[in-house]
C-alpha positions as MATLAB code, in Angstrom:
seq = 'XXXXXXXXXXXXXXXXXXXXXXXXXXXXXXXXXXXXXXXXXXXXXXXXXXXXXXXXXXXXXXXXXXXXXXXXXXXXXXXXXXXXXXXXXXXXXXXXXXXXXXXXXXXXXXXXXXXXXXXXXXXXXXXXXXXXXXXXXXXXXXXXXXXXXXXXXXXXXXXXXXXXXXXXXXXXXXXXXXXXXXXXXXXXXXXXXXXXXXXXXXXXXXXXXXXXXXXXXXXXXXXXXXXXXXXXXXXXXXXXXXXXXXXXXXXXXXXXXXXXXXXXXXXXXXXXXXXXXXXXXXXXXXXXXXXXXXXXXXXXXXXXXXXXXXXXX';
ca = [
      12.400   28.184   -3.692;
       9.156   25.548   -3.449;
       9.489   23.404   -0.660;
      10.336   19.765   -0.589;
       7.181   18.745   -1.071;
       6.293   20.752   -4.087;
       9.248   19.567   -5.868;
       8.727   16.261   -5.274;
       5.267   16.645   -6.570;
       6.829   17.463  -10.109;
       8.493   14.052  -10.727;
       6.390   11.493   -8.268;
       2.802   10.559   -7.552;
       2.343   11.434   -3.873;
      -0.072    9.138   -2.502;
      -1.259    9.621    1.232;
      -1.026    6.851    3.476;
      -3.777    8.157    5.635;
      -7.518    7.331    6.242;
      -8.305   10.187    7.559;
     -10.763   12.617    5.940;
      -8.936   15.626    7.235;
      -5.463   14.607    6.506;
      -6.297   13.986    2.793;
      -8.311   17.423    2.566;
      -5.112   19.409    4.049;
      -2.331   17.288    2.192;
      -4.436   16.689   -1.170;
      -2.561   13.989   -2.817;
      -3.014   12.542   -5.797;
      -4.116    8.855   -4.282;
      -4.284    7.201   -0.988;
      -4.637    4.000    0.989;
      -5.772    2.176    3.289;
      -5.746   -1.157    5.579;
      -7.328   -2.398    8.963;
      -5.031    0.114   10.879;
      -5.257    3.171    8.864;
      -9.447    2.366    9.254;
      -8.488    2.424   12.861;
      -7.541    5.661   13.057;
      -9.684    7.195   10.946;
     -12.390    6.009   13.654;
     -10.873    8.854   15.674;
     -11.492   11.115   13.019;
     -14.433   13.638   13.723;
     -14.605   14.417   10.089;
     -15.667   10.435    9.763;
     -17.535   10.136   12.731;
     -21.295   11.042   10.884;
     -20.389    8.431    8.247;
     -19.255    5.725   10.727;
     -22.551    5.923   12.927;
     -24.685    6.297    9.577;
     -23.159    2.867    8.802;
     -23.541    1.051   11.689;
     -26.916    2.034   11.729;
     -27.603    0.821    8.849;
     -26.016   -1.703    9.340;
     -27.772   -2.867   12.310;
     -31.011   -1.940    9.882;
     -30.321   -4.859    7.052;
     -29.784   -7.352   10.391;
     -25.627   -7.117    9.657;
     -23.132   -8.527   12.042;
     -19.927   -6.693   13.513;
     -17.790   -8.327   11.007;
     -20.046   -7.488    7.842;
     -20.644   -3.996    8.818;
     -16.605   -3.539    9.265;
     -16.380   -4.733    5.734;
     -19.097   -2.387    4.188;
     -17.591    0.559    6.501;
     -14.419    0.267    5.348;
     -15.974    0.629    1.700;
     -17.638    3.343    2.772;
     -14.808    5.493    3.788;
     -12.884    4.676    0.868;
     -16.035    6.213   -1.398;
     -15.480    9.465    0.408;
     -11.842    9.143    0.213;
     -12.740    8.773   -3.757;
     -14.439   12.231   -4.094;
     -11.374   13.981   -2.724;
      -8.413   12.762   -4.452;
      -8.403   12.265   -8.327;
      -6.702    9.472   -8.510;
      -7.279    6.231   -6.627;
      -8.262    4.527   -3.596;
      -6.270    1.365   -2.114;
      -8.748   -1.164   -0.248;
      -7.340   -4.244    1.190;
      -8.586   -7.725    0.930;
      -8.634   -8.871    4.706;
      -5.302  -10.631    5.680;
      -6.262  -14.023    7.217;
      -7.143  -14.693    2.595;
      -3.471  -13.907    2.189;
      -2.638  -18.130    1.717;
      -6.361  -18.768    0.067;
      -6.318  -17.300   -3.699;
     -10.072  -18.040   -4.394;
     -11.147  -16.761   -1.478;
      -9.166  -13.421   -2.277;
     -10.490  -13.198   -5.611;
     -13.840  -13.762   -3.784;
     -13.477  -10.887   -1.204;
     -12.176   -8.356   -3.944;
     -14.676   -8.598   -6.094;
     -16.957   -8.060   -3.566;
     -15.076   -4.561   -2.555;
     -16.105   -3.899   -6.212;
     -19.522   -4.601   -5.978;
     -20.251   -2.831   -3.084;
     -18.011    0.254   -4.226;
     -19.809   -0.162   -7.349;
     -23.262    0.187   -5.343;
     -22.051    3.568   -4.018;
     -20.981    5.029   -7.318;
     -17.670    4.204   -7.918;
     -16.069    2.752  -10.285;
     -13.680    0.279  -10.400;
     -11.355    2.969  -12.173;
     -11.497    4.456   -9.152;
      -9.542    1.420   -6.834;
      -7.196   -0.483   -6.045;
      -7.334   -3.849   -4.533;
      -4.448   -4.352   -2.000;
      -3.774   -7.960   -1.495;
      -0.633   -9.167    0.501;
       2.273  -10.285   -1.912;
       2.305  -14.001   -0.932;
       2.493  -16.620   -4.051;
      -1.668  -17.084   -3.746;
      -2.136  -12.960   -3.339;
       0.071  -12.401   -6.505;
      -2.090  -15.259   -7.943;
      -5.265  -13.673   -6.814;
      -4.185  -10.288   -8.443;
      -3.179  -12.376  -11.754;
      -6.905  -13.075  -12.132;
      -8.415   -9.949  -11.329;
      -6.267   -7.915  -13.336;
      -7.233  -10.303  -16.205;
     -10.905   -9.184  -15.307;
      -9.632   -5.680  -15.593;
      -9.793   -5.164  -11.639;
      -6.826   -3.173  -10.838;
      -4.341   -4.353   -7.739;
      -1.781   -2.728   -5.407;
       0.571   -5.848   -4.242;
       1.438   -4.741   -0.663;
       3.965   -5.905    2.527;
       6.148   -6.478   -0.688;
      10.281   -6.905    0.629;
      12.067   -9.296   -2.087;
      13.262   -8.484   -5.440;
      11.469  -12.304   -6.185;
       7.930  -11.158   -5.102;
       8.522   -7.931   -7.136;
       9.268  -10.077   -9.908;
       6.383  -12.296   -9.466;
       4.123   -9.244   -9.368;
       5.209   -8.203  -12.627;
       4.852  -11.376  -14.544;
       1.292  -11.521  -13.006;
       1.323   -7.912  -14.394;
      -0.073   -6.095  -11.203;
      -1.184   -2.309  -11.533;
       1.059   -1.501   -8.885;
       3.561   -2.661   -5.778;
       4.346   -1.230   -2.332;
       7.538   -2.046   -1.332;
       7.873   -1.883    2.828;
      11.100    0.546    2.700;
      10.696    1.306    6.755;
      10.121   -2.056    7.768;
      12.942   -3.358    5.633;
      15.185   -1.009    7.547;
      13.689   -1.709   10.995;
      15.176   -5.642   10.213;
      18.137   -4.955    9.672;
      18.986   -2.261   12.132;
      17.777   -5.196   14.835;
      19.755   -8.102   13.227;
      22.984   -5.995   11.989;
      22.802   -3.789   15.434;
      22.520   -0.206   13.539;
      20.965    3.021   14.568;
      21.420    4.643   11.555;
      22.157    4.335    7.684;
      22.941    6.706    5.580;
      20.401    7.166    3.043;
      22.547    5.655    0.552;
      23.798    2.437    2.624;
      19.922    1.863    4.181;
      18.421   -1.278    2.558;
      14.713   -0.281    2.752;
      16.087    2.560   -0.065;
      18.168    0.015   -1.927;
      15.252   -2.671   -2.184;
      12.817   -0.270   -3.735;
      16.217    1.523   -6.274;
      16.858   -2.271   -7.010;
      13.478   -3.268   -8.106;
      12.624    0.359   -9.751;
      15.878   -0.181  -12.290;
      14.694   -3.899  -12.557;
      11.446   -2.997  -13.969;
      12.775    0.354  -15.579;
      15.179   -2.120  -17.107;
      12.529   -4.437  -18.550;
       9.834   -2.052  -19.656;
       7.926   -3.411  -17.329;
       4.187   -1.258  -16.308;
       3.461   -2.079  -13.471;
       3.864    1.127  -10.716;
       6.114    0.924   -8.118;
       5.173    2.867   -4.834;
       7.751    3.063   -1.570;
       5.553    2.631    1.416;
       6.510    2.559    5.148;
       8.953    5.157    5.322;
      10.707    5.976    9.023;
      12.095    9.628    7.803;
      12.266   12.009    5.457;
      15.650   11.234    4.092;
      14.116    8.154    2.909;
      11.596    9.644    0.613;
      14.483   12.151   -0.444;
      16.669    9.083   -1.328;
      13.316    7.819   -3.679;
      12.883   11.265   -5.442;
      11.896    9.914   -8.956;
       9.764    6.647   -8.058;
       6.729    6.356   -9.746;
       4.629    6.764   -6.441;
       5.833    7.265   -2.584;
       2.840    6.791   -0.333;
       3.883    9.053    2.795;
       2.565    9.459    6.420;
       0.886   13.083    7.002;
       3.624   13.325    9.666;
       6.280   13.429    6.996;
       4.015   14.972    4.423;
       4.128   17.650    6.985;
       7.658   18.001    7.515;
       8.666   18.123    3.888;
       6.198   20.995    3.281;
       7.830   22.663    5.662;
      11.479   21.813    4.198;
      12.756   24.743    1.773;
      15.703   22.651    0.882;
      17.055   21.747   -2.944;
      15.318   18.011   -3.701;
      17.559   16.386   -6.419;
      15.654   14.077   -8.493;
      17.728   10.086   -8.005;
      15.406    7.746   -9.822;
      14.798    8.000  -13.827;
      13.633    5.606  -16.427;
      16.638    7.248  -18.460;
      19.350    6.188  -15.496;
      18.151    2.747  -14.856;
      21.112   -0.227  -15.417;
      20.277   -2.723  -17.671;
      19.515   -5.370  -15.382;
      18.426   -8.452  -16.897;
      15.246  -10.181  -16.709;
      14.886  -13.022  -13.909;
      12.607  -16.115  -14.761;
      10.240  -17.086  -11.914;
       7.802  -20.061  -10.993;
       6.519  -20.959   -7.825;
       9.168  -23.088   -6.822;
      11.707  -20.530   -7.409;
       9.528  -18.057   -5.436;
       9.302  -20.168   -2.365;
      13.042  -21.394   -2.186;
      14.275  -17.754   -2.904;
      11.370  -16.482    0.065;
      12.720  -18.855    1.824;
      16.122  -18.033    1.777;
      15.635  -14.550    2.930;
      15.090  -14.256    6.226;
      14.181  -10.776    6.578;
      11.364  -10.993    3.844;
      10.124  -14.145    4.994;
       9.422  -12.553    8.709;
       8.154   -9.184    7.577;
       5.664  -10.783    5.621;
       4.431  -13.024    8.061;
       4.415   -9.955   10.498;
       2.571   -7.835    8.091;
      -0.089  -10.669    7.720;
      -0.674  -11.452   11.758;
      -0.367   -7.322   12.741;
      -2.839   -6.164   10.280;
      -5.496   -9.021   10.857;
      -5.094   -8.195   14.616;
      -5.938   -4.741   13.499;
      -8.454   -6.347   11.456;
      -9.927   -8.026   14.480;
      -9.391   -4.969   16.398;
     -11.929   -2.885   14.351;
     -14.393   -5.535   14.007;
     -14.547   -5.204   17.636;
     -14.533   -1.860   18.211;
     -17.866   -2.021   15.806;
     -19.325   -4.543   17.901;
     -18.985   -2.675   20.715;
     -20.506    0.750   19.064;
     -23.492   -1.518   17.509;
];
C-alpha cells in the first residue's frame, strides 16, 4: 500500500508551506507559499544563502535600502521557488496594507512587475493579501486585471463568502489557528478530528462553495497534526508543513477520501455587503482576534527580516 501521502496526492493539490529551497526539492509539491516568516527561515537555508548575498549586493549596487532590498529578495526566492514546482508561487503583499486597498493593489502589482523582470509570469503567482474587507477589495481589482490572489489568515464562513463574490483564485483557511482559539477559550487539549473546529470551518465553507458552483480554490492552511489533513482528504488544496509532509510519507495507513463536490449539502447562497461583513466579523470573536493576530505577527516578522537585511548589508 502507498503511503499517506501518495494517496492524498491522488485527490488534493499538495502545496508546501515552506520557503525553503531544500524542503520543496525533497517534498516536490505541486505549489507553495510564502510570507515574512516562511522568508525567515529560508534565510537559514544554505541552499538560499548564494541567492540572498547576490541580492543584497545588488542591492546595495542600485543604492537600495534594507526595506527595498527585503521586498525584491523576497521576489527573488519566490522565482527560484517557480522553477521547481509546476504550479504556483504564493507572495504576500506586506501586512501593515491589510486596512489600505489602494495601497495593496499598489504593492501587488509591483510583485508582478518585478517577478515579471525575472521571467515569470504572472501565471506563475499568487498574490496573498490578508482577508480583511479592503484585502478582499484589493483582490476584487486585481483579479479583474487578471492578477491571480490567494486570500489568506481567512477564519469566518463571511470572509469566505466575501472572497467568492470578489471571485478570488483561491482561500487559505487558518484550520490550526482556529483550533488553537478554541482549545484556550473552551479549555480543550484535544478534539477529535471530527468535533475540532479548524476541520469544520474549512468542511463548512468547502460544501458552501461546492454547493454554489462557486471557482474559487479552497486550500486548509495552518494545520497542528496530521489527523487534521486526514480529516480534509478531498479539499481542493492543503498547504502542509515539511514536518507533517514528512510524517505522512512515512504513514502506510488506508487515507479515506471525506470531501467531494458529489457529497456536498446544498447549502444555500448567503448575500453579503460590507456592512454585513463587519457586524458578522464582529460578532465572532475568535475570527476577529486571529485576524488581527495574523496581521501584527507577520508584520513583526516583516520587520524582523527587514532587519536582519540591514544588518547583513
Amino acid at each position: 500500500m502507498t503511503n499517506v501521502l501518495d494517496q492524498l496526492r491522488t485527490m488534493t493539490t499538495v502545496v508546501a508551506d515552506t520557503g525553503e529551497v531544500a524542503a520543496v526539492k525533497t517534498y516536490q509539491p505541486v505549489d507553495c507559499t510564502t510570507n515574512p516568516s516562511l522568508v525567515l527561515k529560508a534565510l537559514t537555508d544554505p541552499a538560499s544563502e548564494a541567492l540572498v548575498v547576490k541580492e543584497i549586493e545588488a542591492g546595495k549596487a542600485a543604492g537600495l535600502n534594507a526595506e527595498q532590498v527585503t521586498e525584491v529578495l523576497t521576489v527573488a526566492m519566490g522565482a527560484e521557488l517557480a522553477a521547481l514546482v509546476p504550479g504556483r508561487v504564493s507572495t504576500e503583499v506586506d501586512a501593515c496594507l491589510s486596512f489600505d486597498t489602494k495601497a495593496s493593489v499598489a504593492r501587488a502589482r509591483a510583485i508582478v512587475a518585478e517577478y515579471d523582470k525575472r521571467g515569470v509570469g504572472k501565471d506563475k503567482i499568487l498574490i496573498k493579501l490578508a482577508s480583511t474587507w479592503e484585502g478582499i477589495r484589493a483582490a476584487e481589482i486585481l483579479q479583474n486585471e487578471g492578477i491571480d490572489c490567494n486570500l489568506t489568515l481567512l477564519f469566518s464562513m463571511a470572509q469566505a463568502v466575501a472572497c467568492a463574490d470578489a471571485k478570488s483564485f483561491l482561500i487559505s483557511p487558518f484550520v490550526g489557528r482556529i483550533t488553537d482559539w478554541y482549545k484556550k477559550a473552551e479549555g480543550r487539549d484535544h478534539y477529535a478530528p471530527d468535533e475540532d473546529p479548524g476541520v469544520k470551518s474549512v468542511r463548512a465553507i468547502y460544501d458552501y462553495y461546492k454547493s454554489n458552483g462557486i471557482k474559487t480554490v479552497v486550500m486548509g492552511a495552518s494545520f497542528r497534526s496530521s489527523d487534521q489533513i486526514k480529516a480534509l482528504a478531498g479539499c481542493d488544496n492543503l498547504t502542509i508543513a515539511p514536518s507533517l509532509l514528512d510524517e505522512m510519507g512515512n504513514d502506510p495507513s488506508e487515507l479515506k477520501r471525506v470531501l467531494s463536490p458529489e457529497n456536498a449539502g446544498g447549502v444555500a447562497a448567503i448575500s453579503m455587503d460590507e456592512a454585513k461583513f463587519r457586524w458578522e466579523m464582529n460578532a465572532d470573536a475568535m475570527a476577529t482576534e486571529k485576524l488581527a493576530e495574523g496581521i501584527r505577527n507577520f508584520d513583526a516578522d516583516h520587520q524582523k527580516l527587514i532587519k536582519v537585511i540591514a544588518a547583513r548589508m
